[in-house]
ZATOR-828498 format. One record per residue: residue in three letters; x, y, z of N, C-alpha, C, CB in turn. Coordinates in Angstrom, 2 decimals, decimal comma. Glycine has a CB too. Layout:
N
+--------+---------+---------+---------+---------+----------+---------+---------+---------+---------+---------+----------+---------+
! residu !  n_east ! n_north !    n_up ! ca_east ! ca_north !   ca_up !  c_east ! c_north !    c_up ! cb_east ! cb_north !   cb_up !
+--------+---------+---------+---------+---------+----------+---------+---------+---------+---------+---------+----------+---------+
!    ALA !       X !       Y !       Z !       X !        Y !       Z !       X !       Y !       Z !       X !        Y !       Z !
...
+--------+---------+---------+---------+---------+----------+---------+---------+---------+---------+---------+----------+---------+
//
This chain:
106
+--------+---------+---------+---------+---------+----------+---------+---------+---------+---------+---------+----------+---------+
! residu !  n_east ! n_north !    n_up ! ca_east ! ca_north !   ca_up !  c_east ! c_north !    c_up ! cb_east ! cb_north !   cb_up !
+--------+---------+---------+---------+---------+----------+---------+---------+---------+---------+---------+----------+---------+
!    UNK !  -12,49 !   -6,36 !    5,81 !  -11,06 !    -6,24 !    5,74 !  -10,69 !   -5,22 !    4,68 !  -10,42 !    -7,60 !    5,45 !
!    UNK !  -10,05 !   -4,50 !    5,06 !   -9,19 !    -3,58 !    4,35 !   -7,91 !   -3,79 !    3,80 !   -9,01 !    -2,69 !    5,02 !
!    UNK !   -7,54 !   -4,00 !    2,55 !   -6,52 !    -4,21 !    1,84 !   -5,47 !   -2,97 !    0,96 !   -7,12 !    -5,08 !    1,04 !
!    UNK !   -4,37 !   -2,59 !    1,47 !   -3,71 !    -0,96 !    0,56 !   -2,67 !   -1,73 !    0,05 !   -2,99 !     0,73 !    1,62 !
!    UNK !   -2,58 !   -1,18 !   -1,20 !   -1,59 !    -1,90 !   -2,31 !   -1,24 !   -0,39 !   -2,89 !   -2,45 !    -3,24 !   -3,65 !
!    UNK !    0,47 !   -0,84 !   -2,47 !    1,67 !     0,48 !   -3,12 !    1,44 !    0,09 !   -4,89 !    3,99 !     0,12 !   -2,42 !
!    UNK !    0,70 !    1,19 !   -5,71 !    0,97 !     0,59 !   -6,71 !    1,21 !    1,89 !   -7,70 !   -0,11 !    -0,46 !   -7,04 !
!    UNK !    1,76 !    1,24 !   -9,07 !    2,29 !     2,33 !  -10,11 !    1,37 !    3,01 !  -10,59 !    2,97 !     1,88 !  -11,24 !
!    UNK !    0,60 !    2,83 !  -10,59 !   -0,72 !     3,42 !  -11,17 !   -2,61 !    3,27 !  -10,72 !   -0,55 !     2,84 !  -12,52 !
!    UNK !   -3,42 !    4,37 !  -10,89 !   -4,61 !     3,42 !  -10,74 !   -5,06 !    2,30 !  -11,34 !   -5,48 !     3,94 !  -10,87 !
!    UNK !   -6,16 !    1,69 !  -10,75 !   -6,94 !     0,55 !  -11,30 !   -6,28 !   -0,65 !  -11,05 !   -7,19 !     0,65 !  -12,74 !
!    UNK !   -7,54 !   -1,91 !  -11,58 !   -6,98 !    -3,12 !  -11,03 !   -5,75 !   -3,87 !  -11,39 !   -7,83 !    -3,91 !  -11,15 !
!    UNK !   -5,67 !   -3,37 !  -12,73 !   -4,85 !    -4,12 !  -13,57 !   -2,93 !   -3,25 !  -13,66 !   -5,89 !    -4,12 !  -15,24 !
!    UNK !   -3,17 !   -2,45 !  -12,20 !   -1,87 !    -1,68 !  -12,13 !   -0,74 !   -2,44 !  -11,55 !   -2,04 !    -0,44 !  -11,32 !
!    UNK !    0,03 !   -2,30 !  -11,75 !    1,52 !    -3,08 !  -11,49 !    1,21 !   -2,20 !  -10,09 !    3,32 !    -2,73 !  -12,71 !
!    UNK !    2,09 !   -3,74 !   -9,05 !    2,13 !    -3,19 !   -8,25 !    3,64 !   -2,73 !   -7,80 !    1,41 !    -3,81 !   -7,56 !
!    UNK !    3,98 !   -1,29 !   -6,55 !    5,11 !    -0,41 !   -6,64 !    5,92 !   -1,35 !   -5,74 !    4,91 !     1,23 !   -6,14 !
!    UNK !    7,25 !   -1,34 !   -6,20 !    7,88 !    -1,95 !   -5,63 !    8,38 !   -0,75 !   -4,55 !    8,76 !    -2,71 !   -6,50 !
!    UNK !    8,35 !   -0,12 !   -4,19 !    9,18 !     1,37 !   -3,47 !    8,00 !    2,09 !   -2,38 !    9,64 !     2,85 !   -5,04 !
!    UNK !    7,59 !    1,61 !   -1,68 !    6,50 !     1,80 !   -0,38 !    6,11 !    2,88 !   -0,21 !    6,89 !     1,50 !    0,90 !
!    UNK !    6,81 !    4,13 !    0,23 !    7,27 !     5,22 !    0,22 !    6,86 !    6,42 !   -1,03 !    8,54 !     4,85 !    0,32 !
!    UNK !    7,67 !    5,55 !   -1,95 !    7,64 !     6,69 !   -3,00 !    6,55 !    6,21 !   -4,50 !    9,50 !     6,96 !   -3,51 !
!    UNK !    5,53 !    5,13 !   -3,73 !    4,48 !     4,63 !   -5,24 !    3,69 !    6,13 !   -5,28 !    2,96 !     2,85 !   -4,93 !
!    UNK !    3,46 !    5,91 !   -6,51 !    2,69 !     7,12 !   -7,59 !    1,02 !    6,95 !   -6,25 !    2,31 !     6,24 !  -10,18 !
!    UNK !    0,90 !    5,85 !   -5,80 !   -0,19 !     5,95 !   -5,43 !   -0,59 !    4,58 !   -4,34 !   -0,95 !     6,16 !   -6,70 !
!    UNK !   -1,94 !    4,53 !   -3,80 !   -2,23 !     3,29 !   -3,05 !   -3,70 !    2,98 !   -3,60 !   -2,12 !     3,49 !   -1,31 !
!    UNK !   -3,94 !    1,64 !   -3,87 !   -5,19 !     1,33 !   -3,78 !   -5,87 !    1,00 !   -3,07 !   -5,43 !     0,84 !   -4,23 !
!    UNK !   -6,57 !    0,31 !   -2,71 !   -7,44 !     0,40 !   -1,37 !   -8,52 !   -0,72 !   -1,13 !   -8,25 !     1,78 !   -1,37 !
!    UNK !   -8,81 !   -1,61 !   -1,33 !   -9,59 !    -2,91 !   -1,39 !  -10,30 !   -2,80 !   -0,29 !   -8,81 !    -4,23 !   -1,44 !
!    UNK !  -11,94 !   -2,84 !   -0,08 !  -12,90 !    -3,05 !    0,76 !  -13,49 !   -4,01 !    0,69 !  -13,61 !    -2,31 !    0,81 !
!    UNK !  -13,28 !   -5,22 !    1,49 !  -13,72 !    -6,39 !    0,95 !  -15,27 !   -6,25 !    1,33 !  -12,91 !    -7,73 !    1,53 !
!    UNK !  -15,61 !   -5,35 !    1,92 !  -17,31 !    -5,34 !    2,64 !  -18,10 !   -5,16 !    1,67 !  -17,77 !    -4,14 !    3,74 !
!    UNK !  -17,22 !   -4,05 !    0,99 !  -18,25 !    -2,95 !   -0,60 !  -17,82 !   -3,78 !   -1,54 !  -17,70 !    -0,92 !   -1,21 !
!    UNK !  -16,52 !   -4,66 !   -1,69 !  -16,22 !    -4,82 !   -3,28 !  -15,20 !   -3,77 !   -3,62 !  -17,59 !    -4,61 !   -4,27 !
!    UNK !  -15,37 !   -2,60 !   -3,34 !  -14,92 !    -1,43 !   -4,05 !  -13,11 !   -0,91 !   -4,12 !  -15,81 !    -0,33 !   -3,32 !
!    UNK !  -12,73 !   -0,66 !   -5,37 !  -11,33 !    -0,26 !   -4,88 !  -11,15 !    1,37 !   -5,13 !  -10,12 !    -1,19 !   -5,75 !
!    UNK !  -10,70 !    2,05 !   -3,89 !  -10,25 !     3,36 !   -4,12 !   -8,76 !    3,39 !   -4,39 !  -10,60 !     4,20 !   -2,97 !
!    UNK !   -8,91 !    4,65 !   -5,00 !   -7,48 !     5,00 !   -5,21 !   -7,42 !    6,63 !   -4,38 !   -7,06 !     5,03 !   -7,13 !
!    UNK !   -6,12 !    6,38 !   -3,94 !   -5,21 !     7,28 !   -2,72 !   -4,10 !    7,91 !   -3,66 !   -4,35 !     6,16 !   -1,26 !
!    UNK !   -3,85 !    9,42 !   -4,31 !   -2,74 !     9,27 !   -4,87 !   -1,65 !    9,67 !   -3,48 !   -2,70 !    10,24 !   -6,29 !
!    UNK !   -0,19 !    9,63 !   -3,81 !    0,98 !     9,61 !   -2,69 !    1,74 !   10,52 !   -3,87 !    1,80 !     7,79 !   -2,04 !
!    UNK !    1,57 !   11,31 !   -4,75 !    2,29 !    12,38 !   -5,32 !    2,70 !   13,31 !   -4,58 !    1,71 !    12,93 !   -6,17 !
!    UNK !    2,11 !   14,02 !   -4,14 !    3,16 !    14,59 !   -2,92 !    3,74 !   14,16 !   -2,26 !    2,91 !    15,12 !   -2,12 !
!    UNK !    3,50 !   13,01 !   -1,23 !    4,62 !    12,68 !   -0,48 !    5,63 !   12,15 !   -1,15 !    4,36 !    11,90 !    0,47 !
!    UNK !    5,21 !   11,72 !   -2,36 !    6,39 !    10,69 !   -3,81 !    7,48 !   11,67 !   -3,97 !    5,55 !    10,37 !   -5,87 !
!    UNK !    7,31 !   12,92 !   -4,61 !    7,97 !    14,14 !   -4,48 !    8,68 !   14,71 !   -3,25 !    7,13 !    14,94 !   -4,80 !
!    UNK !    8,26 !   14,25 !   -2,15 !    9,15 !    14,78 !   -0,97 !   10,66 !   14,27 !   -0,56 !    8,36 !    14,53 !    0,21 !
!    UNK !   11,68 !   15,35 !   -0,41 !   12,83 !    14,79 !    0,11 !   13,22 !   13,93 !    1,25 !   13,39 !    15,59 !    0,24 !
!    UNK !   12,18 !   14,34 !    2,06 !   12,64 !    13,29 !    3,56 !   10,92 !   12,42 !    4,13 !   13,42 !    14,81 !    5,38 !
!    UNK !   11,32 !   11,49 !    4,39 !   10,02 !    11,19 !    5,58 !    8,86 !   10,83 !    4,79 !    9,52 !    12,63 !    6,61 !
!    UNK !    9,24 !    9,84 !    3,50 !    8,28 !     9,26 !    2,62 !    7,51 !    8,45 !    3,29 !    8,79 !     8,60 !    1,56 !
!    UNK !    8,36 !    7,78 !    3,73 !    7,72 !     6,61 !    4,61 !    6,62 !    5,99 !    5,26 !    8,08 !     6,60 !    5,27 !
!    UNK !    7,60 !    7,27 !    6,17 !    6,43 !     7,75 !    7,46 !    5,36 !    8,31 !    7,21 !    6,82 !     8,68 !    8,41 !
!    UNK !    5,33 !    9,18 !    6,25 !    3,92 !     9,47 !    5,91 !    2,98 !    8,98 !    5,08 !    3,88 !    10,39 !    5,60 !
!    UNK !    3,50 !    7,81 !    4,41 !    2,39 !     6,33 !    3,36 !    1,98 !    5,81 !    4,57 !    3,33 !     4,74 !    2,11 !
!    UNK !    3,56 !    5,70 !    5,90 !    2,39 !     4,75 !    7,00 !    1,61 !    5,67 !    8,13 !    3,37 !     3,45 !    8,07 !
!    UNK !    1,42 !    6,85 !    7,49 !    0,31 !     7,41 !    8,17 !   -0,86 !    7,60 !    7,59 !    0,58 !     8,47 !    8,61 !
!    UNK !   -0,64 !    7,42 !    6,50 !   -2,13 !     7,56 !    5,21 !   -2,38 !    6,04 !    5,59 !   -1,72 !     7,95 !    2,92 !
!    UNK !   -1,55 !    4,61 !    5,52 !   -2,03 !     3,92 !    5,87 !   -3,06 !    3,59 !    7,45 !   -1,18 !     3,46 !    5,53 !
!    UNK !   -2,31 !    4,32 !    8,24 !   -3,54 !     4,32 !    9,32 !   -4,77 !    5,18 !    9,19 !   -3,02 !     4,72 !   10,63 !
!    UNK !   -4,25 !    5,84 !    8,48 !   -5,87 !     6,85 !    8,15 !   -6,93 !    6,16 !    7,41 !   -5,65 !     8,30 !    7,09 !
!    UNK !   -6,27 !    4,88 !    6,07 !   -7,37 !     4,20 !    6,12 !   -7,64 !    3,20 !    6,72 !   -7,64 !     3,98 !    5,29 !
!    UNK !   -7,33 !    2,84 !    7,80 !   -7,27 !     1,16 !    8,81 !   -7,33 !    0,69 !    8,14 !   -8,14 !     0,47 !    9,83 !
!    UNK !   -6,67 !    0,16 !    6,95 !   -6,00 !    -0,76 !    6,30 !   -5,62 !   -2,02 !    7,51 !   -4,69 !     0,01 !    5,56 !
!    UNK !   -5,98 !   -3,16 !    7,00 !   -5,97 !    -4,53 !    7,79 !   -4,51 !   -5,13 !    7,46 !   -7,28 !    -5,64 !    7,25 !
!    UNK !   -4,41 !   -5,00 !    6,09 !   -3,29 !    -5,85 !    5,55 !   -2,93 !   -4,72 !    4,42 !   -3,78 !    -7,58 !    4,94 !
!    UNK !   -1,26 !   -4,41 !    4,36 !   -0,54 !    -3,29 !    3,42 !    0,47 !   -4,60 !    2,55 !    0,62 !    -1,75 !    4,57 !
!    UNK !    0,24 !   -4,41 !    0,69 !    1,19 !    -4,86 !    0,19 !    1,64 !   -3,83 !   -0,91 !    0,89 !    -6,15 !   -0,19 !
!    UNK !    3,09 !   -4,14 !   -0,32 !    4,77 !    -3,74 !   -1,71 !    5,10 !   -4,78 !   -2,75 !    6,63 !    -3,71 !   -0,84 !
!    UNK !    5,87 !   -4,32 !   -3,39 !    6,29 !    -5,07 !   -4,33 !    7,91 !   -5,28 !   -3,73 !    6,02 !    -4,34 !   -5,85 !
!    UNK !    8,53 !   -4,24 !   -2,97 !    9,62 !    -4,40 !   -2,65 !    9,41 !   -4,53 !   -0,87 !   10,50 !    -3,26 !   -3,33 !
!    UNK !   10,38 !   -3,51 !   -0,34 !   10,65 !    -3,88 !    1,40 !    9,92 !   -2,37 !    1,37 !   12,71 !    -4,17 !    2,32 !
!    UNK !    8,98 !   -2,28 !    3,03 !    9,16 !    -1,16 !    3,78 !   10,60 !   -0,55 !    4,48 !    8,30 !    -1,40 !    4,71 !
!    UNK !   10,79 !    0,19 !    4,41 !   11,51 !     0,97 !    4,76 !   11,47 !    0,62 !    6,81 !   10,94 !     2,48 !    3,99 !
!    UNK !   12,17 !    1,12 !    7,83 !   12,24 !     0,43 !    9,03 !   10,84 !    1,82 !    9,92 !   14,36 !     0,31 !    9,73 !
!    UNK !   11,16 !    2,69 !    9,39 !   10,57 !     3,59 !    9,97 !    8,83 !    3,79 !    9,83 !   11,31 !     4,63 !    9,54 !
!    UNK !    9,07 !    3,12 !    8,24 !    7,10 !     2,63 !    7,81 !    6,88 !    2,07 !    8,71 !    6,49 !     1,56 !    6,50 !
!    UNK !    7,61 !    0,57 !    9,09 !    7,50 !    -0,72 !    9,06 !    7,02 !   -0,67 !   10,79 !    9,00 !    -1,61 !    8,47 !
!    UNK !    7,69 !    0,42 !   11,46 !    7,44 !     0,46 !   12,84 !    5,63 !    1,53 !   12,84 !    9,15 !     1,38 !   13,74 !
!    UNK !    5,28 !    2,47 !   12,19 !    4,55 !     2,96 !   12,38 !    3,03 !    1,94 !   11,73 !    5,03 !     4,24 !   11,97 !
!    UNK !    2,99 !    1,58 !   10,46 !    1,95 !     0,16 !   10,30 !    2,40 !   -0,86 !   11,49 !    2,21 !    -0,77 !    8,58 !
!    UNK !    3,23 !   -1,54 !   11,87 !    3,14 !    -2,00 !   12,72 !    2,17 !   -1,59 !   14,10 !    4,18 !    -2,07 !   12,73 !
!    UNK !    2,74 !   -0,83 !   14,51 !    1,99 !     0,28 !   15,82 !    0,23 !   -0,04 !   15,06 !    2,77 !     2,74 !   15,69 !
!    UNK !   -0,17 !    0,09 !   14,50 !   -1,26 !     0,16 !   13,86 !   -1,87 !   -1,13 !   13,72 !   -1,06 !     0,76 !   12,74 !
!    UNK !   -1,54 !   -2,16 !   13,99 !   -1,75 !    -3,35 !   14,11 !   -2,29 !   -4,38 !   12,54 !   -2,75 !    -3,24 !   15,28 !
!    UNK !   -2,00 !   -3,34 !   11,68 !   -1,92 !    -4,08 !   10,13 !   -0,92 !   -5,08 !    9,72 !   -1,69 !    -3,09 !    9,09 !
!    UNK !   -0,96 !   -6,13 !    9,30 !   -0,16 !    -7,19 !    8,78 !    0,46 !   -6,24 !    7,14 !   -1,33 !    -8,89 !    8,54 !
!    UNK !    2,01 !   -6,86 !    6,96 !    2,64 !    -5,84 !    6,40 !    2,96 !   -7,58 !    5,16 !    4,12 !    -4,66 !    7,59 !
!    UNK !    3,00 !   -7,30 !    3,86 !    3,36 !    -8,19 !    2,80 !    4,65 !   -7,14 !    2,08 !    1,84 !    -8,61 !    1,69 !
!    UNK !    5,73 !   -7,79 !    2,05 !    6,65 !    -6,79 !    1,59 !    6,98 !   -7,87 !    0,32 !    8,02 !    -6,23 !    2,77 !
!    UNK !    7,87 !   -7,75 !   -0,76 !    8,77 !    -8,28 !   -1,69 !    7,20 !   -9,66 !   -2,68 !   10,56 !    -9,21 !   -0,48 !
!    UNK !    5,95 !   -8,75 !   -2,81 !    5,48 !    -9,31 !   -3,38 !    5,44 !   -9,43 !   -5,16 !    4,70 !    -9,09 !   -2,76 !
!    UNK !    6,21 !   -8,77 !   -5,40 !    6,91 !    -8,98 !   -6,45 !    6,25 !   -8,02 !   -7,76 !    6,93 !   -10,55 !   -6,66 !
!    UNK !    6,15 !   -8,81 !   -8,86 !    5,69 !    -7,66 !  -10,41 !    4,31 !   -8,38 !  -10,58 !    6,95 !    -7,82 !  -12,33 !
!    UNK !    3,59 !   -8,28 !  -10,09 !    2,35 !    -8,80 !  -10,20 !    0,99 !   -7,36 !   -9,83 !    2,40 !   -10,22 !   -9,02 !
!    UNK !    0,29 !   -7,71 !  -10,60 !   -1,17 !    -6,40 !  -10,59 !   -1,70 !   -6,47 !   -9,20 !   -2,76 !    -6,80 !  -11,79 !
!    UNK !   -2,32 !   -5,29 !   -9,10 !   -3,59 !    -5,07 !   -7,95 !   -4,51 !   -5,93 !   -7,60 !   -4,44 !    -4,10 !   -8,24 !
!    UNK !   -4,49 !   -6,75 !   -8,56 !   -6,05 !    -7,47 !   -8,57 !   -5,15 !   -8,98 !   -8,25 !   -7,27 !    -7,35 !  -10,49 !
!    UNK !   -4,44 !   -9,02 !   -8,46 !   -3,67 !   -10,23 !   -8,14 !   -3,14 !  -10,40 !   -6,91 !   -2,68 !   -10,37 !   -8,92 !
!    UNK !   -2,36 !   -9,16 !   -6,31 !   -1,89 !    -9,20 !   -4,87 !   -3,35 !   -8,76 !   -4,01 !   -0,45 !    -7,99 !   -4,62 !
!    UNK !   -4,59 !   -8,42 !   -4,06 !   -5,49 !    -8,76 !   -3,70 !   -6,38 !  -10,57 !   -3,65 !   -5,91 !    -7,81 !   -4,29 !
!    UNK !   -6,21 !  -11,09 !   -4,42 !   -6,78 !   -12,10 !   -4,86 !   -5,66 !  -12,89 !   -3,77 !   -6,86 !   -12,33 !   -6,61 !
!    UNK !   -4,43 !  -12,99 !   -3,83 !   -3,61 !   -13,73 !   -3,23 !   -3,53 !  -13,31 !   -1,93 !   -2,49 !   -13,79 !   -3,82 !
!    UNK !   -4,02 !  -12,53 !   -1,70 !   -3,78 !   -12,60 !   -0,12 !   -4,99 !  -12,52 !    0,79 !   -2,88 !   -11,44 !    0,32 !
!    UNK !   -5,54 !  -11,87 !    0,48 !   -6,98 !   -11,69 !    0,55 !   -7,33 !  -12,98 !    1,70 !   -7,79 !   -11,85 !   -1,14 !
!    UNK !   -7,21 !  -13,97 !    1,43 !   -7,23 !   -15,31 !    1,89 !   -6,27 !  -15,60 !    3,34 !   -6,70 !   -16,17 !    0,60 !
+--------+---------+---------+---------+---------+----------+---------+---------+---------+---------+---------+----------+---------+
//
């Protein structure tokens, strides 16, 4: 299972982004390896239009199983992860990487 977490920063102990679209970055949980990558989203963070849509196309690029926010996807993410058949965790609140992994994970 593949786990992507919108978050403020790298590493485990990063707050996670409440803003889907526009986080500094995504982490990436492989539950097979253990391993967490980091994805930065600085460019698209910086872009005027079509944030969205393009976190939920990095999200299908990594078949991500399950995507968590801290706030809401946006409708236009929300339809393209959808299409993709990933389970979507929105409004998970001010809690770390390693925590919205640990909690859902399950």
């Amino acid at each position: 299972m593949k786990i992507l977490v919108a978050a403020k920063k790298e590493g485990w102990d990063a707050p996670v982004s409440e803003r889907f679209g526009r986080a500094a970055g995504f982490s990436v949980y492989d539950d097979t390896t253990g391993k967490l990558e980091w994805i930065s989203n600085e460019e698209n963070k910086q872009a005027e239009h079509g944030v969205g849509i393009q976190a939920a196309q990095l999200v299908a690029s990594q078949k991500a199983n399950l995507v968590i926010t801290g706030g809401s996807f946006g409708p236009k993410a929300s339809e393209v992860i959808q299409k993709t058949g990933a389970k979507m965790i929105g409004d998970a609140g001010n809690i770390s990487v390693r925590d919205a992994v640990e909690k859902y994970k399950k």
